[in-house]
C-alpha positions as CSV (number, residue, x, y, z in Angstrom):
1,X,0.0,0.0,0.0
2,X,1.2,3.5,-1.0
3,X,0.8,6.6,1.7
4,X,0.5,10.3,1.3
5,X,3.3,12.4,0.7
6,X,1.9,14.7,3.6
7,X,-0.1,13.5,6.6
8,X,-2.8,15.3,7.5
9,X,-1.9,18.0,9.5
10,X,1.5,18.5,7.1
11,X,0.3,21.5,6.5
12,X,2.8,23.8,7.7
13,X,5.7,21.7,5.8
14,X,4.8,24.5,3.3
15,X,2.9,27.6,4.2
16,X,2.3,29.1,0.8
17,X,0.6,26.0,-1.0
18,X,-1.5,26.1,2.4
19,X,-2.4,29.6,2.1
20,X,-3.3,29.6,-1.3
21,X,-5.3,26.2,-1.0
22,X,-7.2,27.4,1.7
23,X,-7.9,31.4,0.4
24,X,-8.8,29.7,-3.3
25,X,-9.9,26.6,-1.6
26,X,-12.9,26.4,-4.9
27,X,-10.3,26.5,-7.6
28,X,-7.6,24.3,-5.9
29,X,-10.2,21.9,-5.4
30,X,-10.8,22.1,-9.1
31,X,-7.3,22.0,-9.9
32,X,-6.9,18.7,-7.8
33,X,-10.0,17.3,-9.4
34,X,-8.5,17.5,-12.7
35,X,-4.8,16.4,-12.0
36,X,-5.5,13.5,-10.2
37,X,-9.2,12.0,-10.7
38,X,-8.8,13.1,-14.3
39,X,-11.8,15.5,-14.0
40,X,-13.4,16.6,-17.7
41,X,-14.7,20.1,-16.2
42,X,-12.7,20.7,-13.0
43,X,-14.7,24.4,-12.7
44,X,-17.9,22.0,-12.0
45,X,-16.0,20.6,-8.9
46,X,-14.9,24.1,-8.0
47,X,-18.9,25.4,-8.3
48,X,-20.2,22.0,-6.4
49,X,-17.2,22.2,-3.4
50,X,-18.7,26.0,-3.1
51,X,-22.1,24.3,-2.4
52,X,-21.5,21.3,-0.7
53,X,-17.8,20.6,0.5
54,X,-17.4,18.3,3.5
55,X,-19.0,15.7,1.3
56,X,-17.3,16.7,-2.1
57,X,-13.8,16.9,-0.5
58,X,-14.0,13.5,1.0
59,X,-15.1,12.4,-2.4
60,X,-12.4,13.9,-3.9
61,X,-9.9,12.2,-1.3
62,X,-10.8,8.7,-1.7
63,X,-10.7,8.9,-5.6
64,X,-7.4,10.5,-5.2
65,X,-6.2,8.1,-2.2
66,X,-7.4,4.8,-4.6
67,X,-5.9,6.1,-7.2
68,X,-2.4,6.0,-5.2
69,X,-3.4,2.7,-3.3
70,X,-3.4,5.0,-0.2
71,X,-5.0,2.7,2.7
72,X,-8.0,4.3,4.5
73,X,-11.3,4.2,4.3
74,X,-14.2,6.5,2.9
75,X,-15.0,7.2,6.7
76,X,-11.7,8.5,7.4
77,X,-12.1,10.5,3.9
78,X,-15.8,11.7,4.9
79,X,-14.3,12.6,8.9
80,X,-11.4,14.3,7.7
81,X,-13.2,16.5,5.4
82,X,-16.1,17.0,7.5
83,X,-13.3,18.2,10.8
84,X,-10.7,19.8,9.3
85,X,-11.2,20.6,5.7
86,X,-8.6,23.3,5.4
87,X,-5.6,20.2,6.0
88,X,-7.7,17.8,3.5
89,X,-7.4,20.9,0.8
90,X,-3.7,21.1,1.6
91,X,-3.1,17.5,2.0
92,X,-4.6,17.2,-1.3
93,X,-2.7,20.1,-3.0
94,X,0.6,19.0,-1.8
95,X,0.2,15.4,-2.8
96,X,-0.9,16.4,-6.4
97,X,2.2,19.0,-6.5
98,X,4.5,16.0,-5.3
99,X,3.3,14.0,-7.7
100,X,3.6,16.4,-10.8
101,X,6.9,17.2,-9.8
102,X,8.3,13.7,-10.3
103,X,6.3,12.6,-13.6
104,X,9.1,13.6,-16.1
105,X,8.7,15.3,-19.5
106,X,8.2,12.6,-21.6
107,X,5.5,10.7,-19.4
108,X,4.0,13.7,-18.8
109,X,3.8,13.9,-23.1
110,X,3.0,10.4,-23.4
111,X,0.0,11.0,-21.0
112,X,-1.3,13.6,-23.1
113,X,-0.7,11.6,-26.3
114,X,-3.7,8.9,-24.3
């Protein structure tokens, strides 16, 4: 099993992705949507995590922690985004920043060839 790059409360291992998250927490949602869970129209998860974002978030979480083979559960997910959604933005952020940081320039061409 995989694990996050950040745990939950890593927040502070890099105050300016945690600012921004959390002041455009809509649009880094988005963002996250479409890097990682391959989202078509990532402003539709921005608009829906505007509306409705304990459940979205923790949505968004366990799509992006299966998609890593991150254990946990969609409880945790739901809990963690329900008690402390600021850290679940940044968590989130900072994972998919890790991760596009070490895809190189020829799998990140071969993944828009697909």
């Amino acid at each position: 099993m995989g694990e996050w790059n950040y745990g939950l409360f890593g927040c502070f291992s890099n105050c300016s992705v945690c600012c921004f998250a959390n002041i455009l927490a809509p649009l880094t949602v988005g963002s996250v949507a479409h890097d990682e869970v391959g989202a078509k129209q990532p402003i539709l998860w921005a608009m829906a995590f505007a509306g409705a974002p304990p459940c979205l978030l923790g949505l968004l979480r366990t799509r992006v922690r299966q998609k890593y083979g991150i254990a946990g559960s969609n409880t945790t997910d739901c809990c963690a985004s329900l008690l402390c959604a600021p850290c679940v933005i940044t968590q989130l952020s900072l994972q998919d920043k890790k991760v596009n940081e070490t895809i190189t320039p020829m799998e990140q061409d071969m993944n828009r060839a697909e």
